[in-house]
C-alpha positions in Angstrom: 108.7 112.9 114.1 111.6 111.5 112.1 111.3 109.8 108.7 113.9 107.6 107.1 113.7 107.4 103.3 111.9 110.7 103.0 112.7 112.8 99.5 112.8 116.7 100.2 111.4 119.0 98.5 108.5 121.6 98.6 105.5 121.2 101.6 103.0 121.4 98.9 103.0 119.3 96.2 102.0 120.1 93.0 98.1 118.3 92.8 99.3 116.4 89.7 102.2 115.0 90.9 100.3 112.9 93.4 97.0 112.5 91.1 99.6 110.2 89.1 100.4 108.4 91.9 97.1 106.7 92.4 95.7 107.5 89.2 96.9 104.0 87.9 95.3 102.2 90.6 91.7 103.2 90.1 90.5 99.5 89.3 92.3 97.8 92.3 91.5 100.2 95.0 88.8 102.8 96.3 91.4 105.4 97.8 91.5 108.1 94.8 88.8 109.7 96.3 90.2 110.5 99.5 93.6 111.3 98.1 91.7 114.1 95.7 89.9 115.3 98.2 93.0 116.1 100.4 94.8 117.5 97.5 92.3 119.8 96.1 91.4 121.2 99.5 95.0 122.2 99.9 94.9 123.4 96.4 91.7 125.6 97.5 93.5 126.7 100.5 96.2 128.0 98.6 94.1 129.5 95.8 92.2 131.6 98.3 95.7 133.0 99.7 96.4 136.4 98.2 97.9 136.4 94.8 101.5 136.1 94.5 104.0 137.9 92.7 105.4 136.5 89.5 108.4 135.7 91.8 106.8 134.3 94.6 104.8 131.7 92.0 107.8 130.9 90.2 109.9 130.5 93.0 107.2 128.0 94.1 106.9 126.4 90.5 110.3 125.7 90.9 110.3 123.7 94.4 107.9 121.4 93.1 109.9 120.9 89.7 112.8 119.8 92.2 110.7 117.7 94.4 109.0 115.7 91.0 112.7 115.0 89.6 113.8 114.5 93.0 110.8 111.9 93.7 111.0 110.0 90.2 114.8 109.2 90.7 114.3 108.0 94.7 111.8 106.1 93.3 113.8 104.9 90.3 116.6 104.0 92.8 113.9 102.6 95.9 116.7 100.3 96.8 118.7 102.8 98.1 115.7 104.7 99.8 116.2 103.3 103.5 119.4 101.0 104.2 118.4 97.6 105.4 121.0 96.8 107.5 121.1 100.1 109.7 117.8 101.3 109.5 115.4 98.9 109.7 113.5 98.9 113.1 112.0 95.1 111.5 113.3 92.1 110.3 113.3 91.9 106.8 111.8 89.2 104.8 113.9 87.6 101.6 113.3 90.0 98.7 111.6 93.0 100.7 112.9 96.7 100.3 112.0 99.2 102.7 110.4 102.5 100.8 109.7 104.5 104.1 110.2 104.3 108.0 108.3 107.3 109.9 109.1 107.2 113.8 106.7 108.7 116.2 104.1 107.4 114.3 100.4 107.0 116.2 98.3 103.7 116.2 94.7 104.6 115.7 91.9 102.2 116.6 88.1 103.2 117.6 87.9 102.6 120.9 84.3 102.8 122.6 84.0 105.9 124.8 83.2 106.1 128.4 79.6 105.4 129.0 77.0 106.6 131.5 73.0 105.9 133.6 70.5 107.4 132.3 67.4 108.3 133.9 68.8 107.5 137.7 67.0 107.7 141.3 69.2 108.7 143.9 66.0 107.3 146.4 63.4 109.0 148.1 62.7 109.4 151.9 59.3 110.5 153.2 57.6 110.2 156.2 54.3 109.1 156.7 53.9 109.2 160.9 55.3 110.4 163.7 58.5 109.0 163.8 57.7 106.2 160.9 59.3 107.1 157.3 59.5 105.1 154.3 62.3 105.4 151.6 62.6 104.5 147.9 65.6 102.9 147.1 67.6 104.4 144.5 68.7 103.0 141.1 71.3 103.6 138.6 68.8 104.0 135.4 69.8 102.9 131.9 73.1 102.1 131.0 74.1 104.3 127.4 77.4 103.6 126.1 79.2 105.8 124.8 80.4 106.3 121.0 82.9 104.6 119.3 85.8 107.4 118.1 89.5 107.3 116.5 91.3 106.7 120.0 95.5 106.3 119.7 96.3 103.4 121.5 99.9 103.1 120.7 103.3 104.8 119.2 105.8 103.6 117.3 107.6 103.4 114.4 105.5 102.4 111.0 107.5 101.0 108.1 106.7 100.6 104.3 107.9 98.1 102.2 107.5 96.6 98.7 105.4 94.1 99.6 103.7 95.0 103.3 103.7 97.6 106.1 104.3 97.4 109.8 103.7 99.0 112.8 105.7 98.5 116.1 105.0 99.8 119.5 105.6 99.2 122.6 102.1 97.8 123.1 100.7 96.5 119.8 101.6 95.3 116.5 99.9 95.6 113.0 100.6 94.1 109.8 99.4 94.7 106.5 100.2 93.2 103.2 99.3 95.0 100.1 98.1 91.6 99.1 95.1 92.2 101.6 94.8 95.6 101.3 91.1 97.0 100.6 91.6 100.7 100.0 92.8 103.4 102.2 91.3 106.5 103.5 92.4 109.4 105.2 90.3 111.1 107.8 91.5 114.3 109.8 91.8 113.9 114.2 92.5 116.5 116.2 94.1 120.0 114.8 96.9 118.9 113.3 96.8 115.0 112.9 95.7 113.4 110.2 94.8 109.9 110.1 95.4 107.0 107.3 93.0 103.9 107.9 94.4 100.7 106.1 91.2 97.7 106.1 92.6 94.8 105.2 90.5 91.1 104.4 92.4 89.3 107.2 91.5 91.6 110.1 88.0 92.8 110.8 88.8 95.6 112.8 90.4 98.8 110.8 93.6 100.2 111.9 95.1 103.5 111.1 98.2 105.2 111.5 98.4 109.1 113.0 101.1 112.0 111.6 101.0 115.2 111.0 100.0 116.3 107.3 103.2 116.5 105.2 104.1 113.0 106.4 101.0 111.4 105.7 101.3 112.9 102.1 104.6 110.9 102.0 103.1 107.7 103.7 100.4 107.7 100.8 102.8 107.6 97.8 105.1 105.2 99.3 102.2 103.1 100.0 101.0 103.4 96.2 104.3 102.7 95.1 104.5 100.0 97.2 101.8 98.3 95.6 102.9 99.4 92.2 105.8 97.3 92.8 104.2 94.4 94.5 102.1 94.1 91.1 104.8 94.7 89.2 103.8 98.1 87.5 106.4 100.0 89.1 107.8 101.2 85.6 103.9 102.3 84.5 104.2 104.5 87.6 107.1 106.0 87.4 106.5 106.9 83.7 103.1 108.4 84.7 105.4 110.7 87.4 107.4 111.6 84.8 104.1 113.1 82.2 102.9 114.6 84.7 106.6 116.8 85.8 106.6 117.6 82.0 103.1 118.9 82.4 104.3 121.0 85.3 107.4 122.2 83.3 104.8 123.2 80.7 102.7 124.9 83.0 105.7 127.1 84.2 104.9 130.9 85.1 105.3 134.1 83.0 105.7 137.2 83.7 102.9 139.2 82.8 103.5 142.7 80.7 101.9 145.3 82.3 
């Protein structure tokens, strides 16, 4: 999977890093849920790993110091995030800046599963006389359908913007306009693939779009930018990045004295 206007850093991000992401979204959407639920069960999973050495945590500590700083000045700069005129797999709309384009992506619709008779006859045959029989015809029984599940039906290349995002495939095509946007969820499909559902008021059915963990981490805070911008709050949520890396800088390891 590539990813044009990612920021590296560390693979786990420090949980109040991307707490202030949302965090100043909690009267517009219903996502923070979700989003804290992913990031404290990663910060479970790594609690329950055996303890590190001072080393090992500071070494750590300082990986998601560099991806913070690293994230507040991409952010700072989003023009310069993904280049318009080379990368963009869409065409651009006056005023729009690209924040993220993720290729490989997976389109993910419920799709209702095959279903199946229940109850069937396959007929009878029995004989009443010498030579005379008599046969029950058969029949297929009940129809059941099956369940509906997460099903990808395409994949492409999903892009976010300042003011929308977009998914292009080589069968279908979704559109999303933060303007429209409901809230956004993320539920897990698979192993390895997790899945971010975007309802939005102009469609009835809920699209998602697939990716493997770390990317859908990404996905979400370009998203949340994107609407910081769109609502023009994009300095409120930068500044909010920034308390919480000096929070992280004053949570930095020490040594204990044994």
């Amino acid at each position: 999977m590539t990813t044009k206007g990612e920021i590296k850093g560390s693979n786990w991000v420090y949980p109040g890093i991307l707490i202030g992401i949302v965090a100043i979204f909690t009267s517009y959407f219903l996502f923070i849920p979700a989003v804290l639920c992913i990031v404290y069960a990663q910060y479970q999973v790594n609690q329950q790993k055996k303890p590190m050495t001072y080393e090992e945590e500071y070494k750590l500590w300082e990986k998601d110091v560099e991806y913070a700083e690293a994230l507040i000045a991409g952010l700072k700069n989003y023009q310069d995030l993904v280049d318009e005129t080379t990368e963009s797999p869409i065409v651009t709309k006056q005023g729009e800046e690209l924040l993220l384009v993720v290729e490989g992506a997976a389109l993910v619709e419920t799709r209702r599963q095959r279903g199946s008779y229940q109850g069937g006859s396959q007929g009878l045959s029995l004989r009443v006389a010498k030579g005379v029989s008599y046969r029950v015809a058969g029949y297929r029984g009940t129809y059941e359908p099956g369940p509906e599940e997460p099903t990808v039906i395409d994949t492409g290349v999903f892009v976010v913007s300042n003011t929308r995002a977009v998914f292009t495939g080589s069968k279908q095509n979704r559109e999303f306009h933060w303007s429209k946007l409901i809230a956004f969820t993320v539920e897990t499909i698979g192993k390895e693939r997790l899945v971010i559902n975007l309802p939005v008021s102009n469609r009835q059915k809920v699209s998602g779009i697939g990716a493997d963990t770390e990317t859908i981490e990404t996905i979400q805070e370009r998203i949340a930018f994107g609407i910081s911008l769109m609502q023009g709050k994009e300095d409120a949520f930068i500044q909010n990045l920034r308390d919480q890396l000096h929070q992280l800088k004053q949570n930095a390891p020490t040594k204990s004295i044994s």
